[in-house]
C-alpha positions in Angstrom: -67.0 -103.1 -93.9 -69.2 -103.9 -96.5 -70.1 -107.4 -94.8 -71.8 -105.5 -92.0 -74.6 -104.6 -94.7 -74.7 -107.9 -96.8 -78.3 -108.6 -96.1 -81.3 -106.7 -95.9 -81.9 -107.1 -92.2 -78.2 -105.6 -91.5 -79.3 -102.7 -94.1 -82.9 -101.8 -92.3 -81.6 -102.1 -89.2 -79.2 -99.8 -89.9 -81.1 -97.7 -90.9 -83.4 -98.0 -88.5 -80.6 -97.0 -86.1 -79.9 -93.9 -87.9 -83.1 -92.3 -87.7 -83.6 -93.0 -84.3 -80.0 -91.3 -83.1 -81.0 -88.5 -85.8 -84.2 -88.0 -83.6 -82.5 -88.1 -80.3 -80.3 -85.1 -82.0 -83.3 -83.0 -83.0 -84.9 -83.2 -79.6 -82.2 -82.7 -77.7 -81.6 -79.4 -79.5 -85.2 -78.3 -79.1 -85.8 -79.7 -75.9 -82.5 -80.1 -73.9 -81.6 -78.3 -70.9 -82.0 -74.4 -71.4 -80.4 -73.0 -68.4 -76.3 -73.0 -67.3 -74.7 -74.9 -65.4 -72.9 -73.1 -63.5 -75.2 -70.3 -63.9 -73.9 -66.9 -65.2 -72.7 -64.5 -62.7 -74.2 -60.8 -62.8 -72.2 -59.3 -59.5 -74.0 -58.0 -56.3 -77.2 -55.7 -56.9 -77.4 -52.1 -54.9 -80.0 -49.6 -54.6 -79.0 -46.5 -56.9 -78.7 -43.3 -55.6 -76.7 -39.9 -55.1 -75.5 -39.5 -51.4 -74.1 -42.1 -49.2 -76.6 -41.2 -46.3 -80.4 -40.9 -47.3 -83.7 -41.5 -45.3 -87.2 -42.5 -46.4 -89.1 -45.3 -48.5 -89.4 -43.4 -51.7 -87.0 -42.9 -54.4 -85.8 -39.5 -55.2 -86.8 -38.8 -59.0 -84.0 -36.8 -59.3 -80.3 -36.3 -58.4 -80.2 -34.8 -54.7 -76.3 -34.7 -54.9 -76.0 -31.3 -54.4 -77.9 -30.8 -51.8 -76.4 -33.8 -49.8 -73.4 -32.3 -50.8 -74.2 -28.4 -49.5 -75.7 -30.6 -46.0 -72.4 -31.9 -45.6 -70.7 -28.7 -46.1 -73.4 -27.1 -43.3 -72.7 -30.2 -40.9 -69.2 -29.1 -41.3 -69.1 -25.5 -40.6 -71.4 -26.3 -37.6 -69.0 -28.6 -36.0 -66.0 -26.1 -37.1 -68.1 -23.1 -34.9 -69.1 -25.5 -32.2 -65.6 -26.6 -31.9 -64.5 -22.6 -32.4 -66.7 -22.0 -29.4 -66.1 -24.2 -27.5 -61.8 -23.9 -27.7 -61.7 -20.2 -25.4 -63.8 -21.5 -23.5 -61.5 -24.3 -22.4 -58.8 -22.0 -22.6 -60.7 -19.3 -19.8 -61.2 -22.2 -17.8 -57.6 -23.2 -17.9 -56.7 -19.6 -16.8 -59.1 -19.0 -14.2 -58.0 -22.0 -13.0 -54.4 -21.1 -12.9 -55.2 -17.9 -11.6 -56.6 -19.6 -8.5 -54.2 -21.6 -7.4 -51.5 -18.5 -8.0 -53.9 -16.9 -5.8 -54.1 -19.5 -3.3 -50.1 -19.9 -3.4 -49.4 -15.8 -2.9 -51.9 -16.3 -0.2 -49.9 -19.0 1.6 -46.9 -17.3 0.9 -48.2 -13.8 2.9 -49.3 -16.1 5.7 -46.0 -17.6 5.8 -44.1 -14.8 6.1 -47.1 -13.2 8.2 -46.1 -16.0 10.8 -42.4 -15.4 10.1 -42.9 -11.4 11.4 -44.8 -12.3 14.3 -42.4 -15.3 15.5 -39.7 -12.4 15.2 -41.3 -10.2 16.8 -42.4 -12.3 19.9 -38.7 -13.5 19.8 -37.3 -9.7 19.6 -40.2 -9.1 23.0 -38.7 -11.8 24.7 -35.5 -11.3 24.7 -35.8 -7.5 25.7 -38.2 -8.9 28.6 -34.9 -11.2 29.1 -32.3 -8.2 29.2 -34.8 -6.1 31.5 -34.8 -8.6 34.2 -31.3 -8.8 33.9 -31.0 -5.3 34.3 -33.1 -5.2 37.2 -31.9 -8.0 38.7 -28.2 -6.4 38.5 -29.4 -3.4 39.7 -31.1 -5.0 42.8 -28.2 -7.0 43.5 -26.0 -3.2 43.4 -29.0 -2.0 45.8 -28.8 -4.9 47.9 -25.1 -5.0 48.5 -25.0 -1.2 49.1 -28.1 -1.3 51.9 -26.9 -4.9 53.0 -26.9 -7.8 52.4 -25.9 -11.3 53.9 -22.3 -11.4 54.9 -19.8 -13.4 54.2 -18.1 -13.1 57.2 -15.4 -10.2 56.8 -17.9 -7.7 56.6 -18.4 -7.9 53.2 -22.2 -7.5 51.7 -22.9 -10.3 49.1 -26.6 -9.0 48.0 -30.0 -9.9 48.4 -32.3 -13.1 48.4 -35.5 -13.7 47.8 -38.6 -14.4 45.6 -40.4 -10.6 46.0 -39.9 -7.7 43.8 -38.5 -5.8 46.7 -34.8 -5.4 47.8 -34.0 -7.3 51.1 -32.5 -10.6 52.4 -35.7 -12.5 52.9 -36.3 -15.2 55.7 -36.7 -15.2 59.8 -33.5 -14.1 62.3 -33.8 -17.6 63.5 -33.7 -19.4 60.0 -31.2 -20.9 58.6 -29.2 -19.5 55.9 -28.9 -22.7 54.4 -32.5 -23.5 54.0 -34.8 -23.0 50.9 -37.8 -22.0 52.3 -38.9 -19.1 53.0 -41.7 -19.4 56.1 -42.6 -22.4 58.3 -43.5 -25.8 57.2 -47.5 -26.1 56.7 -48.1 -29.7 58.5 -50.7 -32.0 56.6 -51.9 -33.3 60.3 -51.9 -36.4 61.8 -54.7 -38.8 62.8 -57.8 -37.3 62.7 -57.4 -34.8 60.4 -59.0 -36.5 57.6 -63.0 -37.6 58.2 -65.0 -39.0 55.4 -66.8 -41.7 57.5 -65.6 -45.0 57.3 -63.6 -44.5 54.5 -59.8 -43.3 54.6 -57.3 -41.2 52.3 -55.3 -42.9 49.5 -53.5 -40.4 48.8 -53.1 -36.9 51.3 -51.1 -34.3 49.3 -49.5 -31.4 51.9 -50.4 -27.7 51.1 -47.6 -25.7 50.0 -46.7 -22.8 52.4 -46.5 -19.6 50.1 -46.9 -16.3 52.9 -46.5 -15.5 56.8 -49.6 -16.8 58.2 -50.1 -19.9 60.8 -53.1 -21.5 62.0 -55.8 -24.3 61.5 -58.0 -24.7 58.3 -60.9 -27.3 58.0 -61.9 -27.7 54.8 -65.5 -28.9 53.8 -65.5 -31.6 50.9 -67.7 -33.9 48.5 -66.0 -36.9 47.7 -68.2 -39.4 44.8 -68.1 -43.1 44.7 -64.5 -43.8 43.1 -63.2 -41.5 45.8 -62.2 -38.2 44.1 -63.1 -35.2 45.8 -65.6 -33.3 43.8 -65.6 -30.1 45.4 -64.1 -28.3 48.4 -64.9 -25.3 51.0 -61.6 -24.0 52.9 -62.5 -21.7 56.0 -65.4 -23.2 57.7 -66.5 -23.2 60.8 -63.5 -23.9 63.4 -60.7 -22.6 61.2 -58.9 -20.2 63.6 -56.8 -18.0 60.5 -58.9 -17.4 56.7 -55.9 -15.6 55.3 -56.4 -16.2 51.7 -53.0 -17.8 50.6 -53.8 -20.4 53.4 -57.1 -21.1 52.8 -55.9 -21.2 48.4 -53.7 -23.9 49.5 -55.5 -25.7 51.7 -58.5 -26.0 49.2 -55.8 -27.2 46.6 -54.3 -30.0 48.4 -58.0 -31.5 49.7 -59.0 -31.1 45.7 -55.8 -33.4 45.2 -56.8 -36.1 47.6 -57.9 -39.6 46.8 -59.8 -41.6 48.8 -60.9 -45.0 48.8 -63.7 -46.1 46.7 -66.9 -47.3 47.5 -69.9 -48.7 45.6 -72.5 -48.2 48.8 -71.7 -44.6 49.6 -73.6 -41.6 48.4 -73.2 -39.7 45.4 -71.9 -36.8 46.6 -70.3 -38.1 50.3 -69.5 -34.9 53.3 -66.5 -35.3 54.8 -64.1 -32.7 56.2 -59.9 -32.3 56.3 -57.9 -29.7 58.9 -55.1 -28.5 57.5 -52.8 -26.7 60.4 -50.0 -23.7 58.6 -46.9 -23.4 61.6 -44.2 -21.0 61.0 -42.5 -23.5 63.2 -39.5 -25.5 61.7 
């Protein structure tokens, strides 16, 4: 150790040494680094104040918790009226509502049984019409057989027949008693019954024979393009009987025709049919 400082260059540059690391000391402490590293933590910085809702730029000088505190109270009895208020109503709605539809149901239900009564009424109606015409119809057959009737070959009266209201065996003394009808057969005609210029019947539909009346019919009728007669005029000139159940059938079967169509003719084409009614088998 004591070798290192034998000489006097050794000693002065010890010393030298020394003084120079006792500088470096100094200044460090005067003029080292003067802030931390890390630096010291303080937390996150807020705003003071007294409410947890505010509004404006300026600070309040003093506290305003009490009155935050009495507008929070107001805010809440305001919603607790507004929500008092507005409960019945809900509620009246809910009732009126009900009340409607318990309305609307009593009403279907008196409609218903409305319906009911009438049906069983009409059905009580009908089936007294039902027992009258039984009635009647038991009472003609008594009448018929006691005034008489057709026999049945020992001289025994079987009652009446017919499709009147009045008591009788209905038909002609040269009929047969076999037959359905009534009167003679009304014949739809032959050639040249049916004129419509060139054009000729599809269909030619006879007239029924519905009362004791025989004789010729010409019946006046439009007939449009398709073919369908459009309109008809029983009894015209050169009819030799106008008796109105002949001339009502005569004008329905020429309704009832068809003819064939045709694009060329007139609108509203003229043609004529003669119906002849014989009481003739």
């Amino acid at each position: 150790m004591l070798s290192l400082f034998d000489t006097d260059h050794k000693r002065k540059s010890a010393a030298l040494t020394g003084l120079v690391m006792s500088l470096l000391v100094v200044g460090l402490f005067f003029f080292g680094i003067t802030y931390l590293d890390p630096p010291e933590e303080f937390g996150i910085a807020l705003n003071f104040g007294t409410s947890d809702v505010g509004q404006g730029n300026i600070q309040p000088t003093e506290p305003l918790r009490a009155a935050s505190q009495e507008m929070v109270k107001e805010q809440q009895e305001a919603v607790k009226e507004k929500v008092s208020q507005t409960a019945p109503k809900v509620a009246e709605e809910v009732l009126t509502q009900d009340k409607e539809d318990a309305y609307v149901i009593k009403k279907q239900l008196e409609a218903k049984k409305k319906a009911e009564e009438v049906a069983r009424k009409e059905r009580i109606q009908r089936e007294a019409i039902a027992k009258k015409q039984a009635e009647e119809l038991e009472k003609r057959r008594k009448l018929d057989a006691l005034i008489g009737g057709v026999s049945n070959g020992n001289g025994t009266a079987t009652g009446g027949q017919g499709n009147d209201n009045t008591a009788g065996d209905k038909g002609k003394i040269t009929g047969d008693p076999n037959a359905n009808g009534y009167y003679g057969n009304g014949a739809g005609g032959g050639g040249g019954d049916y004129q419509l210029g060139n054009r000729k019947p599809i269909s030619r539909p006879k007239p029924d024979y519905i009362c004791d009346e025989e004789g010729l019919v010409v019946v006046s009728i439009e007939v449009n393009v398709s073919g369908k007669v459009i309109k008809a005029t029983p009894g015209i000139k050169g009819s030799t009987n106008t008796a109105a159940c002949l001339l009502s059938q005569a004008k329905e079967a020429a309704m009832n025709t068809t003819w064939q169509p045709d694009a060329n003719a007139p609108s509203k084409q003229i043609g004529i049919i003669k119906y002849r009614f014989s009481l003739s088998q």
